[in-house]
ZAMARGU-4260 file (C-alpha; in steps of 0.2 Angstrom, whole numbers, plus 5000, padded with zeros to 4 digits):
<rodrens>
0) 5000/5000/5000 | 5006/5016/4995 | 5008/5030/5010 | 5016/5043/5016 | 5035/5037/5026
5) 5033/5039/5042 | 5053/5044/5041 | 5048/5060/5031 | 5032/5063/5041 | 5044/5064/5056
10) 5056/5074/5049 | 5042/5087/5042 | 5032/5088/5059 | 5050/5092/5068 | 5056/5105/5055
15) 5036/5113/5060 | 5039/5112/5077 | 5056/5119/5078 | 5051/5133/5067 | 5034/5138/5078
20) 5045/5137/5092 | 5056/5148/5085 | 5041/5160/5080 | 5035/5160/5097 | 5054/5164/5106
25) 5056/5180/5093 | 5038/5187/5095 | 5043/5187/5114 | 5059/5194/5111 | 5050/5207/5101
30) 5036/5211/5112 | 5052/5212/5128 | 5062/5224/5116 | 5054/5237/5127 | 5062/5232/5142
35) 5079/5229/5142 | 5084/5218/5158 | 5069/5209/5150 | 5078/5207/5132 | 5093/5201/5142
40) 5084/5189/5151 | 5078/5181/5136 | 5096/5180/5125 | 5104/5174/5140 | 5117/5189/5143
45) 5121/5187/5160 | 5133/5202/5160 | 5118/5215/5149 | 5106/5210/5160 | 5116/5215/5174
50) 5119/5232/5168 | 5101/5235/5160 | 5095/5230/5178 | 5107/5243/5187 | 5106/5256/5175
55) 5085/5255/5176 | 5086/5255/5194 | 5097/5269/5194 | 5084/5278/5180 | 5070/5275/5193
60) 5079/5282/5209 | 5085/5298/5197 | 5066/5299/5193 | 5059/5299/5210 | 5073/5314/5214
65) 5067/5324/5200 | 5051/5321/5206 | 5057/5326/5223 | 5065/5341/5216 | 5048/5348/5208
70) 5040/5349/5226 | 5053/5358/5233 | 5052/5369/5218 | 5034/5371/5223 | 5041/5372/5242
75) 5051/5387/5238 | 5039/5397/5227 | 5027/5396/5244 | 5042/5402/5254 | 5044/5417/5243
80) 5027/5421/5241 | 5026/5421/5260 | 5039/5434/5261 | 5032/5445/5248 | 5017/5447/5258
85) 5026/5450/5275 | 5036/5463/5265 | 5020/5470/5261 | 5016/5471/5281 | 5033/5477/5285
90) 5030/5492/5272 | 5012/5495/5278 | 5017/5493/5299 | 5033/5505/5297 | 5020/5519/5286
95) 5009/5517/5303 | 5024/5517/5314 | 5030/5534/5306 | 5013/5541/5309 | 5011/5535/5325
100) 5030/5547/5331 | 5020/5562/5331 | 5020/5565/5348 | 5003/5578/5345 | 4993/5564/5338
105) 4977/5561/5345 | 4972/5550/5356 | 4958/5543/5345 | 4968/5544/5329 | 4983/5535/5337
110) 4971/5522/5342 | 4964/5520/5325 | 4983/5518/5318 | 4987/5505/5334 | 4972/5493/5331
115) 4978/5495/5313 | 4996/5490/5316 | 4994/5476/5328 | 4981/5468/5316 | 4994/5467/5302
120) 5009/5463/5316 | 4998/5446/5317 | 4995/5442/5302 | 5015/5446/5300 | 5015/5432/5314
125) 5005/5420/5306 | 5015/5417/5290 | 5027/5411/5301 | 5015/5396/5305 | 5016/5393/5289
130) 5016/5375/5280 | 5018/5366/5263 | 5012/5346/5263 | 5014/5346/5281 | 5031/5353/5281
135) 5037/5370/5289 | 5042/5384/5277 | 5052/5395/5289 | 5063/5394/5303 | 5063/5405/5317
140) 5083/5401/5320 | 5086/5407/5303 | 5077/5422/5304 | 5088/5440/5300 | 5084/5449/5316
145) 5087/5439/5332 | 5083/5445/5350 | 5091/5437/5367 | 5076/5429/5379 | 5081/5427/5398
150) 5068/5413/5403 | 5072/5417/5421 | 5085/5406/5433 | 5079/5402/5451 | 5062/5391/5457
155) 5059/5386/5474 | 5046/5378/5483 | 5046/5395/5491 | 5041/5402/5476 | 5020/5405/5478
160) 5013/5389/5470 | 5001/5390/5453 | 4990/5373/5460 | 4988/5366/5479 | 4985/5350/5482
165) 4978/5346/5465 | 4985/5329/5466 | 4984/5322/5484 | 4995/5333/5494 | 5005/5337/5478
170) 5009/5355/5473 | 5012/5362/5457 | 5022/5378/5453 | 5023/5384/5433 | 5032/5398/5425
175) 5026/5403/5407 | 5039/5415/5397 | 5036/5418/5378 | 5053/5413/5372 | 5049/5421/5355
180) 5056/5405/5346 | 5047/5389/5342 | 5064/5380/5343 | 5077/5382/5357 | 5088/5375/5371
185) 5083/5372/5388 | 5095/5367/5403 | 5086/5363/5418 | 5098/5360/5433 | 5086/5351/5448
190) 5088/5347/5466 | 5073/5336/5474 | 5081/5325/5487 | 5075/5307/5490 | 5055/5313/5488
195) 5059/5315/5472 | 5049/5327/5460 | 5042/5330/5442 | 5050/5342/5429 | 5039/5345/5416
200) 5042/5355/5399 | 5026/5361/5388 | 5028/5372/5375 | 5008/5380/5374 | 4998/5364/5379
205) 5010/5352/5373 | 5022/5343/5385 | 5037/5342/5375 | 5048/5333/5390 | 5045/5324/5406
210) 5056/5317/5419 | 5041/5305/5425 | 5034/5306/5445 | 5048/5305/5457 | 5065/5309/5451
215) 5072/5307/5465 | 5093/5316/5471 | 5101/5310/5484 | 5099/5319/5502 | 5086/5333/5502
220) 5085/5347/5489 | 5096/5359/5501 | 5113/5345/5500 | 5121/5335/5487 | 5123/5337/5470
225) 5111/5344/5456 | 5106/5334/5442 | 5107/5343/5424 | 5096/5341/5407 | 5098/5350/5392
230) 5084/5352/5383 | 5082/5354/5363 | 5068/5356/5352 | 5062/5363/5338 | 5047/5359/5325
235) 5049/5343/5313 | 5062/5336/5323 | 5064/5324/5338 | 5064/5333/5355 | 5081/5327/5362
240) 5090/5329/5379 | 5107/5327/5389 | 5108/5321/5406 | 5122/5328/5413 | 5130/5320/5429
245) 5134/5334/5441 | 5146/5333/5454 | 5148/5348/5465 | 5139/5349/5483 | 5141/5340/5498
250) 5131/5338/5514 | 5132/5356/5520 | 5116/5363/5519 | 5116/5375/5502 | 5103/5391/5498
255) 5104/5397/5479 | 5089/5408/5483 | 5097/5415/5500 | 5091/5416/5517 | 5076/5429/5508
260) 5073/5416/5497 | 5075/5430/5482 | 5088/5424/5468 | 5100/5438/5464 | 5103/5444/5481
265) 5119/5446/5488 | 5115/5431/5502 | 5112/5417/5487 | 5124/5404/5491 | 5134/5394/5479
270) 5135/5374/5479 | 5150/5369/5486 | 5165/5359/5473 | 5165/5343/5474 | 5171/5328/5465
275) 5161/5314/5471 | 5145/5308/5461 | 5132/5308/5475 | 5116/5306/5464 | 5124/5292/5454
280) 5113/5278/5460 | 5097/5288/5458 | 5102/5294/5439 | 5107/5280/5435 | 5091/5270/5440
285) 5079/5285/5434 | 5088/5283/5415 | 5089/5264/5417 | 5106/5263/5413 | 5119/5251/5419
290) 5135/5258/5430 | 5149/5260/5416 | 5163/5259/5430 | 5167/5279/5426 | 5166/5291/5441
295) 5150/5296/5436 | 5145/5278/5430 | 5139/5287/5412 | 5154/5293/5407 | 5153/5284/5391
300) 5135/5292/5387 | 5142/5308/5387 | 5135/5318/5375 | 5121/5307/5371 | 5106/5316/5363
305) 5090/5305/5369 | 5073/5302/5367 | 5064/5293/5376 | 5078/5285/5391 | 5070/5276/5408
310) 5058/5285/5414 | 5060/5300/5404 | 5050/5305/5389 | 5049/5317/5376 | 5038/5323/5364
315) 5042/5333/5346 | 5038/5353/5345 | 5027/5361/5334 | 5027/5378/5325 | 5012/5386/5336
320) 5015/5395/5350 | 5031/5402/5357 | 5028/5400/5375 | 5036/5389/5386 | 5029/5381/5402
325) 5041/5374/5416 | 5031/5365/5429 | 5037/5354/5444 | 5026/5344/5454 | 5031/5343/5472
330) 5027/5336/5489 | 5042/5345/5497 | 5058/5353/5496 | 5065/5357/5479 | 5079/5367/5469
335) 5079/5375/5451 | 5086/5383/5437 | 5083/5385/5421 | 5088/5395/5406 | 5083/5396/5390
340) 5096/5398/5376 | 5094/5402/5358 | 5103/5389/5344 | 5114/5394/5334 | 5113/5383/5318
345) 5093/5383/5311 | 5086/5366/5310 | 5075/5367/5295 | 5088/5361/5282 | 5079/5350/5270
350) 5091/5339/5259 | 5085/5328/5243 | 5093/5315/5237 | 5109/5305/5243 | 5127/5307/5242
355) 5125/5294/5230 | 5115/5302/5217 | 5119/5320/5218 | 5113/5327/5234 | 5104/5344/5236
360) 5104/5353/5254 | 5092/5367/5254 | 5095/5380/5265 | 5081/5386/5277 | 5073/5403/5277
365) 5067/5414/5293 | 5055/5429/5294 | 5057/5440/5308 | 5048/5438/5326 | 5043/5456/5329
370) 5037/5452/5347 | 5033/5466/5359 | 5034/5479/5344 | 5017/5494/5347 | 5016/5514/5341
375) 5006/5512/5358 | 5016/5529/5360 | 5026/5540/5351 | 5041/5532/5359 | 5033/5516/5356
380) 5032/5520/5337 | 5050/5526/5337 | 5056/5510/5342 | 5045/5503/5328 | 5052/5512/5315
385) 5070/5506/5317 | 5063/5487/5323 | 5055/5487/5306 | 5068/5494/5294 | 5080/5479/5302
390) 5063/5468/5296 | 5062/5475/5280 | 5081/5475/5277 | 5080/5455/5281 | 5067/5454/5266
395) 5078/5456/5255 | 5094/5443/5264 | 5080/5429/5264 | 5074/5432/5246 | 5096/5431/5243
400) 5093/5413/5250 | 5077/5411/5239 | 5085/5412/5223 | 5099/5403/5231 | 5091/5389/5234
405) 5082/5390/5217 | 5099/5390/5209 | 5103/5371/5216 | 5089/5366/5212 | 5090/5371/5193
410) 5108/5365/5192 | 5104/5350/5199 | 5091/5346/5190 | 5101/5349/5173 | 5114/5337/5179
415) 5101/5324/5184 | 5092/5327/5169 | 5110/5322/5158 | 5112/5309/5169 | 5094/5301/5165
420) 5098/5304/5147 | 5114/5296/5146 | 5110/5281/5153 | 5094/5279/5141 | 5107/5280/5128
425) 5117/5264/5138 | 5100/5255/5140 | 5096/5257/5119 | 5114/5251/5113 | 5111/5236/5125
430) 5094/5235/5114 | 5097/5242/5099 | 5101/5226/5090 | 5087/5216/5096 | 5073/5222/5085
435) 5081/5220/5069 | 5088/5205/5072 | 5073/5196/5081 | 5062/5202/5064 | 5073/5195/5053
440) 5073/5180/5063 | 5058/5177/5063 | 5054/5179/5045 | 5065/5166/5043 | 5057/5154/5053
445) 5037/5160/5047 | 5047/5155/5028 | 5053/5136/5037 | 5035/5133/5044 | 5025/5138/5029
450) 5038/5128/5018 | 5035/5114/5031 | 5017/5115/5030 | 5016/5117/5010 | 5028/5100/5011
455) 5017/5090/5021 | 5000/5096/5012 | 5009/5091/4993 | 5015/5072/5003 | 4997/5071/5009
460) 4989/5076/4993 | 5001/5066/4981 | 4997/5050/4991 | 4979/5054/4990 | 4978/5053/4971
465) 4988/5039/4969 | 4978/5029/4982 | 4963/5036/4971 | 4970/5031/4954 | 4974/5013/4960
470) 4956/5012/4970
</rodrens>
């Protein structure tokens, strides 16, 4: 009987197969060309696929900085447009002021320019609260015009108390300055005894550090040592503090307030020098810390900058309010003093990017306090004047740091913007290739595969008719 041989059928149906699977690898190839790391994947190049992958990752880091750097080019515009319109108070406030001088004004017309003035001196204020996506625009620190604050040394239970017995037999004693700042340093030097007290920190409302109930000092709050925290804080940062170990005092009976219990007198004793570490065993159990074997059994923490340590916790700041709170919670004797220090170094620095990938640090921008500032009186309006041409004057140093900033970010855009560029370039010579040669094979193989198929249709058709012609 005549029929096809199954030798040829076999080898037809393998030339098929070989050429749709060949169809099938360079339509995938094809429809990958997009993809790089892809396109290496599929011809097996280990080492392109290792650079298409890191040059992609690279691309998609650079992308999310650009993106990055488009909000803070957004970020600055709300910056600037903030101290235009302050500038636009300044000029307004110091036209009011120089009306206000006028020593023959009215009282009713001075009072028409005073209601007028402190309207605008709080708007002036409120820009300063100020926020883009949740993040501060100004920074008090970095403001032109700076004044000193003394938040007041000296805080005994002497001292008339702000609460009695609103806890038990617990008093409570605050003093409220407004530090003009929403950022600052506090160092709070305290001398309980073994009763042990709470130093409490608030800035407005907010408790911004707590020493917990009952830190305790060796003694009673008249002998021994005093215990030290520094206190730092500042909007969009952690609130952070130092314990320092002190060690002067000794068991003679000490007064910083004086026999009048009125700081600043001339019969205010000083703590005695000392060398031995006589609240060790308290701090050290307060903080939860282990001995270190140093005199002071910390020695090795010096300088730490904590959070939240033992029993001591801190809360973050925010840009609200200016005043400060300092409240101790007491059942008996106790020491204190504290003074409030201005930083030197704003905190608002805001850095995009990575060292890796071309870093920009942007530097942060103030507008001014003007706390205390009234044309109340013609002296009052003097003072103004001069207040407010320091004001207007640093309008123009923070706009400097405006375009400043602005500059980084064009520059480093550019560069980034090469960067992206070039190694799109790397990524298409990887692929270049692929498309023309993936085409060209497959046509190839679309030509073995219909040559394939006509083949086997002639074999089957041939044996047909001779099986007809001998039927």
């Amino acid at each position: 009987m005549t029929g096809i041989s199954s030798v040829n059928l076999g080898r037809l149906s393998m030339n098929m197969h070989r050429s749709s699977t060949g169809i099938e690898h360079s339509t995938r190839r094809l429809m990958n060309s997009g993809s790089a790391a892809e396109s290496m994947r599929e011809s097996g190049d280990g080492g392109g696929l290792s650079m298409a992958s890191r040059l992609g990752a690279e691309n998609r880091t650079k992308s999310k900085l650009a993106s990055s750097m488009q909000n803070a080019v957004s970020y600055i515009q709300m910056q600037e447009a903030g101290l235009k319109k302050a500038h636009q108070l300044y000029e307004r406030m110091s036209l009011l002021a120089s009306q206000a001088i006028d020593p023959l004004l009215s009282d009713s017309d001075r009072s028409i320019l005073s209601t007028e003035f402190e309207t605008l001196r709080q708007d002036s204020l409120d820009i300063r609260a100020d926020t883009y996506q949740g993040k501060i625009l100004y920074d008090d620190i970095a403001a032109y015009v700076k004044k000193d604050v003394d938040f007041g040394a000296g805080l005994a239970e002497t001292t008339p108390k702000t609460y009695e017995n609103f806890s038990g037999n617990t008093d409570a004693w605050e003093v409220t300055k407004d530090v003009k700042f929403t950022s600052g340093i506090m160092t709070i030097d305290v001398n309980g005894g073994t009763s042990g007290e709470r130093y409490i920190l608030k800035q407005g409302s907010l408790i911004i550090f707590d020493t917990g109930d009952n830190w305790d000092t060796a003694g009673n709050a008249k002998k021994f040592d005093f215990d030290r925290f520094i206190v730092e804080y500042g909007p969009g940062q952690n609130t952070t503090f130092q314990f320092v170990p002190l060690s002067d005092g000794n068991s003679s009976q000490t007064d910083l307030d004086g026999a009048d219990n009125i700081k600043g007198n001339d019969d205010d004793e000083t703590v005695p020098t000392d060398s031995n570490f006589d609240n060790k065993s308290y701090y050290l159990a307060n903080l939860g810390l282990a001995d270190d074997g140093s005199p002071s059994g910390m020695d090795s923490k010096t300088g730490t900058k904590f959070t939240n340590q033992g029993q001591v916790l801190t809360t973050p700041a925010n840009n609200e309010t200016t005043s400060l709170t300092l409240r101790i919670e007491s059942t008996s004797l106790f020491q204190i003093a504290a003074n409030y220090s201005v930083p030197s170094i704003p905190s608002n620095y805001i850095t995009l990017g990575n060292s890796s990938n071309d870093s920009v640090t942007l530097d942060p921008v103030g507008i001014g306090l003007m706390q205390n500032v009234s044309i109340s009186t013609a002296g009052e309006a003097a003072s103004a004047v001069v207040s407010l041409t320091k004001e207007i004057e640093g309008i123009g140093a923070q706009m400097a740091t405006i375009g400043a900033n602005m500059s980084k970010l064009e520059i480093a855009g550019e560069r980034l913007s090469n960067q992206v560029y070039l190694s799109e370039m790397g990524i298409s010579r990887l692929t270049s290739n692929i498309l023309a040669d993936e085409s060209t094979q497959m046509a190839k193989e679309q030509i073995r595969l219909q040559s394939s198929q006509a083949l086997m249709a002639q074999a089957f058709s041939l044996s047909e008719n001779i099986l007809n012609t001998l039927l």
